[in-house]
N, C-alpha and C positions, 0 to 999 in steps of 0.2 A: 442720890435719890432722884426718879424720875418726879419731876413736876408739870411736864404739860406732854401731851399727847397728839401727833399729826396725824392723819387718818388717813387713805388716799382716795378719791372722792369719788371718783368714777366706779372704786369696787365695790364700797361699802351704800351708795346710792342703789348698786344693784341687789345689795344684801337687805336692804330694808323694803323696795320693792315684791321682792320674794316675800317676807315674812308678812307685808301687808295685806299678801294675797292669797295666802296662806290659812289653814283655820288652825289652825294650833293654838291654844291657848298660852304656850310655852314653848320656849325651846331654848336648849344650852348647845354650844358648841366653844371651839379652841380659836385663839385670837391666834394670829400668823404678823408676825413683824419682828423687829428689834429694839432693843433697850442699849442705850447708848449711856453710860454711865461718863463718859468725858463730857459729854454733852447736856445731861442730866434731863435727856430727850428722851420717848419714846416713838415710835413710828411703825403704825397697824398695815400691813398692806391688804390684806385679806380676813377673812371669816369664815370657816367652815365646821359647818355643825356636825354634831354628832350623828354618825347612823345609828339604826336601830341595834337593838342586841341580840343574840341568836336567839331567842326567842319569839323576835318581831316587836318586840316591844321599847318603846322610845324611851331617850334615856332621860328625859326632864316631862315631867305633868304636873299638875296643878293640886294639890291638896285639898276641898273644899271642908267646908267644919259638920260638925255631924249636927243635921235637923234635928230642933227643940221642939219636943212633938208641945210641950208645954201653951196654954191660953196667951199671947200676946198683949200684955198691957196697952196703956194708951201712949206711953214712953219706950214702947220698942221702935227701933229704926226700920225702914224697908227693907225687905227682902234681897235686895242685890246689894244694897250699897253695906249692911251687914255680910251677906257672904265674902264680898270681895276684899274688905278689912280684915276679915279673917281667915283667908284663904293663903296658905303658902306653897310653894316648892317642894318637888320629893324628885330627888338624883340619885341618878344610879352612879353614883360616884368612882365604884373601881372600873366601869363601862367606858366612860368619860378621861379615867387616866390611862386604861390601854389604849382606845383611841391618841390619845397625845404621845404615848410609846409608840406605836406605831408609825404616826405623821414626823414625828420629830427626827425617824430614818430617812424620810423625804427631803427633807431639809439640807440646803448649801450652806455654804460659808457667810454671814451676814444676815440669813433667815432662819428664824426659829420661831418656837410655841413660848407666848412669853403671856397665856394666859387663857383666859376664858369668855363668852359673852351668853348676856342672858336675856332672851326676848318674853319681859313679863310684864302686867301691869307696876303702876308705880307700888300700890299696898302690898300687892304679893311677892316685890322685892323686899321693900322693908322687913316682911314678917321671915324671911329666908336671909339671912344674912350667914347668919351661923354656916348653915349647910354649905353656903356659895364660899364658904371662906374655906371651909374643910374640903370642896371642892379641887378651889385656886391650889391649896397646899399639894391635893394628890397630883395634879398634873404637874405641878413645879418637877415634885421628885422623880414621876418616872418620863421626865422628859428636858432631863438637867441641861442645863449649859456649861459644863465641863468644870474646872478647875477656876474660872474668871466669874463663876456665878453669881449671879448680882439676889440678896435674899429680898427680891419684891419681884410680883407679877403684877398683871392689870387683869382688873374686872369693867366690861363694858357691861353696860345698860339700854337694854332701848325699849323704852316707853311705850307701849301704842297708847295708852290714856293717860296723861297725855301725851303726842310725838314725841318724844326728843331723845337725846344722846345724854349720857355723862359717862364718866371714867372715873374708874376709883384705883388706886393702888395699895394693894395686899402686901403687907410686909410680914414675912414668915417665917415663925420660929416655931420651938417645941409645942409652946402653949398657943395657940393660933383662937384669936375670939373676935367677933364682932369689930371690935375696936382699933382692929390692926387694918383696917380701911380707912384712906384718907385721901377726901377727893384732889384730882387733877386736874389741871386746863385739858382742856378737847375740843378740835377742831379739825376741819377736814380740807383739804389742799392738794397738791400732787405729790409724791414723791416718791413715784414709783420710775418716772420720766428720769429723774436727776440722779437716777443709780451708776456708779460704774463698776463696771467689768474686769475682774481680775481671775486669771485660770494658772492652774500648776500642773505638772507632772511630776513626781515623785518618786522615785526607785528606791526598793526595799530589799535589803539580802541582813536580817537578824538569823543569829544564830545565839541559841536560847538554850544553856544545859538541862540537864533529868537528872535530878537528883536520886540517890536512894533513898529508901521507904521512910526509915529512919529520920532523914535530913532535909526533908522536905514537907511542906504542906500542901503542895500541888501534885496531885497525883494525875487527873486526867488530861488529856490535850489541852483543851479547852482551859481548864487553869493556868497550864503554863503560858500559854499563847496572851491569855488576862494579864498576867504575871508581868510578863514580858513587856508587851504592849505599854501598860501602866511604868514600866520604869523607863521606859523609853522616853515618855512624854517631857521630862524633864529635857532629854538632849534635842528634843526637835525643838519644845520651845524658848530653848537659848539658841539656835541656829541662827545664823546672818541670812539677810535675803536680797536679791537681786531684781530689780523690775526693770522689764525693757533693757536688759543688759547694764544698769546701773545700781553699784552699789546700794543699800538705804541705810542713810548716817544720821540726815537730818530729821526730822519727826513735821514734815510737810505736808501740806494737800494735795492732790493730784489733780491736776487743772486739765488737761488733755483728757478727749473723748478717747473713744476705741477700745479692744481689749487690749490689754494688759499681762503679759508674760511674769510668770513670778517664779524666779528659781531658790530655794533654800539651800543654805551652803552650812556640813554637818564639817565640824573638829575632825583629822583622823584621830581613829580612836584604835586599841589594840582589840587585835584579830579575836571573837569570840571561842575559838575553837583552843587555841597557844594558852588562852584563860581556863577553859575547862579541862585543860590536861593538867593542870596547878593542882585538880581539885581531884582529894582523893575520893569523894561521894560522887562524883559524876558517876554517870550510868549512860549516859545516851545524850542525842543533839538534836532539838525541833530548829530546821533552818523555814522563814519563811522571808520568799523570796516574790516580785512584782512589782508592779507600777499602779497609783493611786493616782487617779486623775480626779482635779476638783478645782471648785469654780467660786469666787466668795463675791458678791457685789456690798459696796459701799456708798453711803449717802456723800452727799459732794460735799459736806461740811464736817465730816472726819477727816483722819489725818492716814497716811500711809502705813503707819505701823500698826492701824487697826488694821487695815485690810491682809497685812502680813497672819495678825494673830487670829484674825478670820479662817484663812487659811489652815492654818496649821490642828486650828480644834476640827476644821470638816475633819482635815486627814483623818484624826483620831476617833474623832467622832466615825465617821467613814468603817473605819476599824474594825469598831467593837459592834459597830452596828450588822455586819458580817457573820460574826461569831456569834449575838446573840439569836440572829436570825436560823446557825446551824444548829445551836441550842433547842432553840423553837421547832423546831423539826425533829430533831431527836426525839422531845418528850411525847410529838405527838404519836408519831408513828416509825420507831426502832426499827421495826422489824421489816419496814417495806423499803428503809433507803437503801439507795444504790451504793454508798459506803458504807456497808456492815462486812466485817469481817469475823473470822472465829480467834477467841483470845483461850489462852491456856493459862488456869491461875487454880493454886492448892488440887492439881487434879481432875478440875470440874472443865467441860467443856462450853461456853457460852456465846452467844451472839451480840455483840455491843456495835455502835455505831461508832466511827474511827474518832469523833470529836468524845465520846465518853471513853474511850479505852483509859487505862492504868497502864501509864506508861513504864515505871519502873520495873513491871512485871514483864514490858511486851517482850516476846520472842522474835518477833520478825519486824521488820521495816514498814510502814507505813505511809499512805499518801493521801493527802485532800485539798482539791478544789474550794478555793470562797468564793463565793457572789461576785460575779463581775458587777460594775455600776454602769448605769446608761443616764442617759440624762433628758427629760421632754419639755419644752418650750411653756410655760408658764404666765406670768403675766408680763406686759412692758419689755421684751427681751428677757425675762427673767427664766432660770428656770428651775424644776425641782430635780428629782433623782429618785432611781430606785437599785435596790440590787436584787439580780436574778440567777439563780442556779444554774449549774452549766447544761442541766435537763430543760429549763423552763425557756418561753419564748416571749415575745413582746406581745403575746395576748395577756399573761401574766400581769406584767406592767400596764395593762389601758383596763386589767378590774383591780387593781388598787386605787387607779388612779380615777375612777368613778367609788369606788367605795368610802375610799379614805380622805379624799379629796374635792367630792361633789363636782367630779370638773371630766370632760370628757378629750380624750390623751387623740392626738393627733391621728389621723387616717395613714396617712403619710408615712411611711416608716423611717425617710429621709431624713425626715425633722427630726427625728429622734438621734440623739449624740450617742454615739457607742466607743467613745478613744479607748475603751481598755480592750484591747484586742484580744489579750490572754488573760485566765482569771488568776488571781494570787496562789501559789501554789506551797504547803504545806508539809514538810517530810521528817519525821521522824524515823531517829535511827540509832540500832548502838551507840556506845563510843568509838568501840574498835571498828565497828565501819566506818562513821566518819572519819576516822584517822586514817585507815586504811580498806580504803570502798573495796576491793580487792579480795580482801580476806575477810569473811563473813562466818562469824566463830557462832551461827546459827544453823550454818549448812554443814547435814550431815557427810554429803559428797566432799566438800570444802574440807571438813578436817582427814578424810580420807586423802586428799589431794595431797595436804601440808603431812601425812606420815608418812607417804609415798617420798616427796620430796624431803624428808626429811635423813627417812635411808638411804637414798642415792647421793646426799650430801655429804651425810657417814662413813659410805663405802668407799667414795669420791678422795674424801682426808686421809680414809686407811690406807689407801694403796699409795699416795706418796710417799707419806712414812716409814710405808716400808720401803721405798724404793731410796729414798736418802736414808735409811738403817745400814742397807747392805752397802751403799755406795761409801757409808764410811769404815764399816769391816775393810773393806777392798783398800782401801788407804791407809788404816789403819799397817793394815801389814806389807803393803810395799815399803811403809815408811820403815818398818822392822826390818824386811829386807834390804833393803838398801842401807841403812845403818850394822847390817853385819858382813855384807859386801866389804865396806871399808873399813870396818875395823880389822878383817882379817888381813886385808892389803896393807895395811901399816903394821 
């Protein structure tokens, strides 16, 4: 359980500047740090509020209580100091978790969304507790920290009547109430300065079977890829790893500046393809194939095997954030992506976009592009990430990066990291093509070919046949003749 809270002081001095300058009588946004459960630390490096909603409308306002047209006794309180005791909070609560869906794709290895902040008076926080906690819960879920999930966020506070700061931590379960807040130390310091730097490169070649209809519950790409992915996580995260060309055995700190090289070393394991020919329901073979470059930073007072396990959730993370993103584009607009192909199923002819296709139905071979990742300069050497279509350009990347992020993305295109030079590459395909690329029991030329070759192989067998037929007639009866040769000479 987190019990104290470091803040880094130079960011959050400039986030309270802003709001003081500000006329908003409220505002919510997503805390940006990490939760260190070895440590039983937390550590905020940033603050970024929520934008508006397609609407235009802000995702945190102020409730005020509804005017008593009624006579005022001589025991009524004043007018403000009554409104403001009973004034609470109204969130657009599912506004505020896709904001932290979104941000949370930004995010490296070390940096996550591990909560929320709320800029309101002190009574108006009190009377909104509820909401703020039903808040804390929806961003937790659509902005999880993988499989190592720690079940607490943090709630900041900041006062302007009076100034100040506290920190509460939200511990989250099914029934989530008031009571599942319980304050933290907080205070602000540096620790954005005492980060180090560790980067990977990672080479990808899964090859993932298509079941038939029957034998499967993943029918579209996009499922098996989920499918996949998710069972994989087990082998990456028992994988050995290497830093600086050095084994990691002992569970130490890393005392040296500098980046840091981190290789992961996977078991051989047997060939996916030799497995799916075992399998009498296979049907076909999504191979995906590429390189995932990622970056994890670690506070100098964790240990090395954090920064390994850092690692290994971006990949993942990295991933699915990919797919969910092709998802996301699917639903909005099918019909204008650049991967939409024609699928043939029960007769009917239809247009699907290649991550929704039905794969056990496909006829023909298929290909898709994922998001390549780029990376932009952030705070303290830090930085975030984004992924972009192999259509989109780095103008793409500098309006998320003022939308999502209140932060304005570099001029420079320099600054900006781009190691993945090719983007991950996805192909689905029979079986008998992958087995044998060659012969493609979809093409109708193709089987023309193989009944061609098939009679020339025929004709090829007949005529030797015949020709050791007669070459043993021919022997047959010399050997007759020559056996009457001699018997008539004796």
């Amino acid at each position: 359980m987190v019990k104290a809270v470091v803040g880094e002081e130079s960011q959050l001095q400039l986030v309270e500047d802003r709001l003081s300058q500000s006329s908003a009588p409220a505002q919510v946004g997503l805390v940006i740090g990490k939760l260190s459960s070895g440590l039983d630390r937390g550590f905020v490096y940033d603050l970024v509020p929520t934008p508006q909603n397609d609407a235009g409308q802000s995702a945190c306002s102020v409730l005020e209580p509804a005017k008593d047209n009624r006579k005022k006794g001589s025991n009524s309180k004043p007018k403000s100091q009554s409104s403001d005791s009973s004034s609470s909070l109204v969130i657009d609560k599912e506004w505020v978790a896709e904001h932290a869906r979104q941000v949370s794709r930004m995010m490296v290895g070390g940096i996550n969304v591990v909560g929320i902040y709320v800029w309101a008076s002190e009574a108006t926080f009190k009377n909104s507790t509820m909401v703020l906690c039903q808040t804390v819960k929806g961003v937790a879920e659509a902005a999880s920290l993988l499989e190592d999930d720690l079940d607490e966020r943090l709630l900041i506070h900041i006062c302007y009547s009076p100034r100040r700061w506290t920190c509460r931590n939200c511990t989250l379960s099914s029934n989530i109430t008031s009571s599942s807040l319980r304050p933290c130390d907080f205070k602000m310091g540096r620790v954005l300065t005492s980060l180090q730097t560790f980067k990977c490169f990672y080479n990808f070649d899964l090859r993932l079977p298509i079941y038939q209809e029957k034998a499967s519950k993943s029918e579209t790409l996009v499922d098996v890829l989920h499918n996949g992915i998710s069972n994989y996580v087990k082998e990456l995260r028992g994988a050995k790893a290497m830093i600086d060309g050095n084994l990691v055995v002992n569970d130490e700190i890393c005392t040296t500046d500098g980046l840091h090289e981190i290789e992961l070393l996977l078991p051989f394991m047997k060939d996916m393809y030799i497995e799916a020919c075992s399998q009498k329901d296979v049907v076909g073979i999504v191979n995906l194939t590429g390189s995932v470059c990622s970056f994890s930073f670690l506070n100098s007072k964790e240990t090395i095997s954090q920064a390994v396990a850092d690692i290994k959730d971006d990949i993942i993370r990295s991933l699915l954030s990919r797919l969910d993103i092709i998802c996301d584009e699917a639903d909005e607009d099918a019909g204008t992506n650049d991967d939409v192909i024609k699928e043939t199923r029960n007769d009917s002819l239809s247009e699907k976009p290649v991550s929704q296709l039905v794969l056990h139905s496909l006829r023909k071979n298929c290909n898709l592009s994922l998001p390549r990742r780029v990376f932009v300069p952030w705070l303290a050497g830090t930085f975030i990430s984004d992924h972009l279509q192999p259509s989109e350009t780095l103008e793409v990347l500098k309006d998320h990066c003022v939308e999502l992020m209140s932060m304005e993305a570099p001029n420079d295109a320099s600054k900006i990291l781009e190691p993945e030079e090719e983007s991950l590459r996805v192909t689905a395909r029979s079986f008998w093509d992958a087995v044998l690329p060659y012969c493609s029991t979809s093409s109708p030329s193709n089987e023309k070919s193989r009944e061609i070759t098939s009679k020339e192989t025929s004709q090829k067998t007949i005529k030797p046949s015949n020709v050791n037929f007669i070459a043993a007639i021919i022997i047959l009866l010399l050997s007759v003749l020559v056996g009457f040769i001699f018997v008539r000479k004796s």
